[in-house]
N, C-alpha and C positions, 0 to 999 in steps of 0.2 A: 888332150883331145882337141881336134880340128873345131871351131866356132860350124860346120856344116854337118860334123859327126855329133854334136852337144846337140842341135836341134833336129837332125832325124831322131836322136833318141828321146827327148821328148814329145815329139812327135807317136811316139811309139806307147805313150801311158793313155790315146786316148780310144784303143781298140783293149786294151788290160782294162781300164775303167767298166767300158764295155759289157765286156767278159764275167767281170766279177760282178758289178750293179745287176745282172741279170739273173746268175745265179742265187742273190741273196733275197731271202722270206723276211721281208721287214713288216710284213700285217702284226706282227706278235712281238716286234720289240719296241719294248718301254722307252726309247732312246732314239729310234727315227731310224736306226742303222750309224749313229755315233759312240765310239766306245767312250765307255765309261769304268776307268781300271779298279775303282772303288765300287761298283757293283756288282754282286754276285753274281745275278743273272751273265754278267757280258762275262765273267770269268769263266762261268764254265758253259758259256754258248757253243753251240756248235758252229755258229759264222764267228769265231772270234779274229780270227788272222783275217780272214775277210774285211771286216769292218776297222781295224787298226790300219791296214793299206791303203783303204779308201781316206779313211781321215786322215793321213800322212801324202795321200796323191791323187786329192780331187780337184776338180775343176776349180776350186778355189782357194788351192793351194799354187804361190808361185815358184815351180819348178826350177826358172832361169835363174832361184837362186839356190838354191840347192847344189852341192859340189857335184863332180860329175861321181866320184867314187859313190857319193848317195844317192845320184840317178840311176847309178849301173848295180845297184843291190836291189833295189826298193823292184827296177825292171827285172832281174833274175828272181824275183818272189814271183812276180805274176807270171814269170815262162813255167814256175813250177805248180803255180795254178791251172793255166791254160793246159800246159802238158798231161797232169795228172787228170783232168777231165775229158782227154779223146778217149776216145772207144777205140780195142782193139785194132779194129783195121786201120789206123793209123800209124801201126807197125809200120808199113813202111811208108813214111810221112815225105820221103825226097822222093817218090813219085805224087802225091798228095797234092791237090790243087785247093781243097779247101780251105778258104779266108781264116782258119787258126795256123794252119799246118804255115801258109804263107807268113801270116805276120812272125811265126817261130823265124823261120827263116828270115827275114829283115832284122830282127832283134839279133842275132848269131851273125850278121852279115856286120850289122853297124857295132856292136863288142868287138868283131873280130878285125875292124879297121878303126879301134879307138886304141 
């Protein structure tokens, strides 16, 4: 992978961060929204793939060292995030201008020239 395709693609975890930090209900978890694999609660949470993401690809976590093969998984988790929460009319998303539908498309542009 190109040094200019490695950092559009981290470029791209901080509209998935985004995404998911939004979606998640932390007023009721014991933990902040940190998993914790030894606690029940986060075992059988309903944000559990959520919160293991985030801890594997937040803001304070450093990406640029992370391989690119674990950039390009950890980003196809949150396209099946992003993807799985449009609505319907999303169907047909290559007419679609809305800021999910786009960054899909950037992600699928920059894989597709890695």
């Amino acid at each position: 992978m190109t040094a200019q395709n490695r950092e559009k693609l981290i470029e791209l975890f901080e509209f998935a961060r985004k995404r998911i930090i939004q979606s998640m209900e932390l007023r009721h978890c014991p933990h902040a929204g940190f998993y914790n694999s030894v606690d029940e609660r986060c075992l059988y949470c309903h944000q559990g793939m959520e919160c293991i993401w985030m801890n594997h690809n937040d803001e304070l976590v450093a990406l640029e060292q992370k391989s690119d093969e674990d950039l390009k998984q950890q980003l196809l988790i949150a396209v099946d995030f992003v993807d799985s929460n449009l609505s319907p009319y999303h169907l047909t998303r290559r007419k679609c201008q809305c800021e999910n539908c786009q960054w899909l498309k950037q992600v699928n542009e920059v894989l597709g020239n890695s």
